[in-house]
N, CA, C and O of each residue as an XYZ file, in Angstrom:
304
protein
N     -41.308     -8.546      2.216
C     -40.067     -7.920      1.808
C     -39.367     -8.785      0.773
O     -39.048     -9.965      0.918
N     -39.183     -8.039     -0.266
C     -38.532     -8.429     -1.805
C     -36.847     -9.112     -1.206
O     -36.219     -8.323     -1.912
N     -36.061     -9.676     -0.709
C     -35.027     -9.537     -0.571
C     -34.038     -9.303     -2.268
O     -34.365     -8.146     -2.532
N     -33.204     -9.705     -3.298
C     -32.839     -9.508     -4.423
C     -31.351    -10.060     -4.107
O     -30.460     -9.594     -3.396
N     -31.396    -10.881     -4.666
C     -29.854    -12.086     -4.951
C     -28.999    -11.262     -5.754
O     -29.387    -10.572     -6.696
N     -27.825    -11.362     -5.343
C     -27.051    -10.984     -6.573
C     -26.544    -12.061     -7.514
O     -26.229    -13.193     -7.148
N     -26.495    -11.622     -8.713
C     -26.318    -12.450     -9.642
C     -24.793    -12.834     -9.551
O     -24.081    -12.095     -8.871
N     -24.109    -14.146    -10.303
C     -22.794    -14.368    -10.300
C     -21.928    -13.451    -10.563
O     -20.784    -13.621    -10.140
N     -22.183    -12.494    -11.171
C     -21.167    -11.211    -12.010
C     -21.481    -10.265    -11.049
O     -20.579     -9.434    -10.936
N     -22.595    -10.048    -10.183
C     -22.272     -9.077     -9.744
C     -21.666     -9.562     -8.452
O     -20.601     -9.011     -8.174
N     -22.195    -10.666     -7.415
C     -21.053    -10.707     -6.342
C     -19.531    -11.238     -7.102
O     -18.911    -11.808     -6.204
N     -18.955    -11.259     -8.006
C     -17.550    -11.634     -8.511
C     -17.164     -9.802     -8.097
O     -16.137     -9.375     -7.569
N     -18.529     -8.920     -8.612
C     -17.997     -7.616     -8.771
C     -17.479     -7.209     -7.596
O     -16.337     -6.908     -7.250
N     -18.761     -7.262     -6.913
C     -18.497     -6.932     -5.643
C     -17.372     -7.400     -4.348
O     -17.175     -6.758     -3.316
N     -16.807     -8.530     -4.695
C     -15.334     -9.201     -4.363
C     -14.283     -8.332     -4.855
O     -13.369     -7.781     -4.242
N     -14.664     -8.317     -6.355
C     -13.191     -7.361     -6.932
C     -13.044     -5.872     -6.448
O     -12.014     -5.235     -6.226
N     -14.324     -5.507     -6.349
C     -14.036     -4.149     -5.416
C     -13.644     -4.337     -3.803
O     -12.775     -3.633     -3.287
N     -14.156     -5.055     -3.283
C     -13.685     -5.329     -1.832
C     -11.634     -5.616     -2.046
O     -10.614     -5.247     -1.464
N     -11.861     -6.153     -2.789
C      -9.946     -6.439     -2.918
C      -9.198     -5.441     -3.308
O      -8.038     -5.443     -2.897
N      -9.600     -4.442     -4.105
C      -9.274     -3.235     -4.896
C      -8.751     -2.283     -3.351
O      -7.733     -1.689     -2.992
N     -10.409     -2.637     -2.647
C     -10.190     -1.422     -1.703
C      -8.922     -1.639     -0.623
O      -8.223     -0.739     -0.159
N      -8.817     -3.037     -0.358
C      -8.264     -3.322      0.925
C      -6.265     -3.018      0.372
O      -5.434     -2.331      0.965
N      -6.095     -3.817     -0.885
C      -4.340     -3.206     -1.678
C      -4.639     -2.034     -1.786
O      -3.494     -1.725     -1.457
N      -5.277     -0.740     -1.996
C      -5.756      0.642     -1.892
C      -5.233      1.364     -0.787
O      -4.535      2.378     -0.798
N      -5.698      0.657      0.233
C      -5.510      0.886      1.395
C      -3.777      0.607      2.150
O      -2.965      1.325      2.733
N      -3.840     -0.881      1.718
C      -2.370     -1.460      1.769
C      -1.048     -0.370      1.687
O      -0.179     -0.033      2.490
N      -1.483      0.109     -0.172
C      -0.494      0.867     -0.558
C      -0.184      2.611      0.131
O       0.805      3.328     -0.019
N      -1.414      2.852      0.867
C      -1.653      4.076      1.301
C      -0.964      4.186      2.895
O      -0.640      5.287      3.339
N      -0.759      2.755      3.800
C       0.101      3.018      4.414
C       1.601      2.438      4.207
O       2.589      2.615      4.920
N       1.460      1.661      2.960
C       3.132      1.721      2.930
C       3.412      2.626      2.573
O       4.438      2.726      3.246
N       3.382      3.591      1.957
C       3.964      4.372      0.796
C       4.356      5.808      2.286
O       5.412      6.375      2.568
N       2.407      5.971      3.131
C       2.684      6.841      4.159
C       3.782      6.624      5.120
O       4.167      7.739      5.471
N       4.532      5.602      5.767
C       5.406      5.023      6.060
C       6.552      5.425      5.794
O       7.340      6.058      6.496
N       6.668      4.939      4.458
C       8.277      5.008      3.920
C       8.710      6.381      4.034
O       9.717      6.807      4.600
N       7.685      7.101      3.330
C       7.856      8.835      3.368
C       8.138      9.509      4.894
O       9.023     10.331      5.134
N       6.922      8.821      6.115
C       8.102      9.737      7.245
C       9.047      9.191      7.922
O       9.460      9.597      9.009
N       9.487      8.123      7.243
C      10.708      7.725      7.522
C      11.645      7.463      6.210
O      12.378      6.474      6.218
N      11.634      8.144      5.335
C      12.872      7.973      3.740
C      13.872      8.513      4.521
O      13.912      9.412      5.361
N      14.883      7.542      3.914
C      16.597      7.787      4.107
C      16.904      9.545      3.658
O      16.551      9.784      2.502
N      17.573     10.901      4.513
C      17.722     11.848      3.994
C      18.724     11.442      2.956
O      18.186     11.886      1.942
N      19.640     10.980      2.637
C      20.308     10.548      1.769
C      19.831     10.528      0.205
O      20.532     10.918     -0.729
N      18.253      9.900      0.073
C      18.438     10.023     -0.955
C      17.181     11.563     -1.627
O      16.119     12.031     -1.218
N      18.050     11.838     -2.731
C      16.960     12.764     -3.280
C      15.775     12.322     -3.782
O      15.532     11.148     -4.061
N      14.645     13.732     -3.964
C      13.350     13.797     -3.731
C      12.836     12.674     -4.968
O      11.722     12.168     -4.831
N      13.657     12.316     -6.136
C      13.339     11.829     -7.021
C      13.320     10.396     -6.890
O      12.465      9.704     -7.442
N      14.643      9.736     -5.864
C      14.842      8.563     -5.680
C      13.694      8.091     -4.690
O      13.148      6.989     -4.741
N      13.461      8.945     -3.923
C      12.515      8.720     -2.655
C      11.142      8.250     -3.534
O      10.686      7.113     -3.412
N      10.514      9.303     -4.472
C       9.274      8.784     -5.406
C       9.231      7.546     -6.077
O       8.243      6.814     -6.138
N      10.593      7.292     -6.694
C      10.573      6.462     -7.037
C      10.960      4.987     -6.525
O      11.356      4.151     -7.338
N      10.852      4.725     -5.333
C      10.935      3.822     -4.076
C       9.698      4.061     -3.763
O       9.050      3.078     -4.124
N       8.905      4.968     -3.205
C       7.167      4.996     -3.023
C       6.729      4.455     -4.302
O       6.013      3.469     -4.477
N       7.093      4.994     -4.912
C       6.136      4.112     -6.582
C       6.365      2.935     -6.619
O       5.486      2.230     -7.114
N       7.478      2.355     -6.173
C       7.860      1.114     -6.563
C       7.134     -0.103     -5.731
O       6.993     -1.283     -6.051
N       6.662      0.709     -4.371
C       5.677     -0.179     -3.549
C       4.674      0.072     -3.905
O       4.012     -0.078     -2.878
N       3.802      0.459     -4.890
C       2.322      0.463     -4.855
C       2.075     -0.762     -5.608
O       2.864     -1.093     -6.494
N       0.989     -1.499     -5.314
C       0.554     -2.972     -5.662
C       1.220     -4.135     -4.720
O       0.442     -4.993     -4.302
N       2.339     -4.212     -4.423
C       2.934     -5.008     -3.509
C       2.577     -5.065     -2.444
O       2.274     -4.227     -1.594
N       2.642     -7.057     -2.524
C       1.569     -6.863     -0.819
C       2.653     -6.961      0.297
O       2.249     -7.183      1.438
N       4.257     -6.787      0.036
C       5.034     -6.771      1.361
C       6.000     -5.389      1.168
O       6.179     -4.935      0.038
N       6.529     -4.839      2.211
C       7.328     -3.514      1.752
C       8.135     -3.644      1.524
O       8.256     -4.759      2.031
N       9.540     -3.351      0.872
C      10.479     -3.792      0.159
C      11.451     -2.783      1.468
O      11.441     -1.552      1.490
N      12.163     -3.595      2.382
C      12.680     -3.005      2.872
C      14.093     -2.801      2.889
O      14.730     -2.552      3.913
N      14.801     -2.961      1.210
C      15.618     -2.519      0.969
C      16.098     -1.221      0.535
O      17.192     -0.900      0.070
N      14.918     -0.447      0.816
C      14.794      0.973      0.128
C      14.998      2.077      1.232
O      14.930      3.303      1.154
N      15.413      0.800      2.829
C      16.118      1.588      3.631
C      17.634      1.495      3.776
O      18.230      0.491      3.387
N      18.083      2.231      4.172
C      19.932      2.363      4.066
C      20.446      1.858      5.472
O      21.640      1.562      5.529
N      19.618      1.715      6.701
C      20.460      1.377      7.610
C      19.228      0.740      8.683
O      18.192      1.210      8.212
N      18.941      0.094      9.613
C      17.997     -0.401     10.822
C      17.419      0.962     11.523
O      16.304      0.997     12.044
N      18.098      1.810     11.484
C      17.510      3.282     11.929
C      16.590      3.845     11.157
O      15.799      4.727     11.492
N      16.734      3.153      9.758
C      15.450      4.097      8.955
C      14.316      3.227      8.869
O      13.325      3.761      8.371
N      14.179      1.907      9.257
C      13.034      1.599      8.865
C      11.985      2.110      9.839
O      12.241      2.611     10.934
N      10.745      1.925      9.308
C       9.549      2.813      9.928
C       9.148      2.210     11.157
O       9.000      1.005     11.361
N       8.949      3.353     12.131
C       8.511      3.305     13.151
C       6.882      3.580     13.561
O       6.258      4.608     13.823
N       6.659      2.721     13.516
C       4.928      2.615     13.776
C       4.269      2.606     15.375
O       4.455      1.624     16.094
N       3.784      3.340     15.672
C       3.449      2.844     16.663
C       1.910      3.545     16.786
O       1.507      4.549     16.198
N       1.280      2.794     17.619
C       0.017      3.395     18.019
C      -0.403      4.151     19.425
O      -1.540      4.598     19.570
C-alpha cells in the first residue's frame, strides 16, 4: 500500500480549510443566537446589522443586547 504525504502547501491547505470551517461554524451559532433572542426594540434593519457585525468574530459582542433578559439562552 502506496500511502502519499502531503506536500507543505497542501497540509498548510488543509489547516486553512479546517479553520475556515470551525469560524463558519462559530459564526452560524452566534448569529443563530442573537436572532432568537434580538431585542424587539430594535428594527429588522438594526437587528441585521448587529448579526452582520458578528460574523468573523471569535467572541459575541454582547452589547447588542439592551437589558440581562435578552441575552441568549442556550440550553441543551
Amino acid at each position: 500500500m502506496n500511502k502519499r504525504l502531503n506536500t507543505p502547501t497542501e497540509e498548510r491547505q488543509m489547516q486553512e480549510n479546517e479553520t475556515n470551517e470551525m469560524l463558519l461554524a462559530e459564526d452560524a451559532v452566534q448569529t443563530t443566537a442573537y436572532l432568537a433572542n434580538a431585542p424587539d426594540c430594535c428594527s429588522g434593519a438594526e437587528q441585521l446589522d448587529n448579526m452582520l457585525g458578528m460574523l468573523g468574530a471569535d467572541v459575541m459582542d454582547e452589547d447588542v443586547y439592551h437589558s440581562e433578559d435578552e441575552h441568549p439562552k442556550l440550553s441543551m
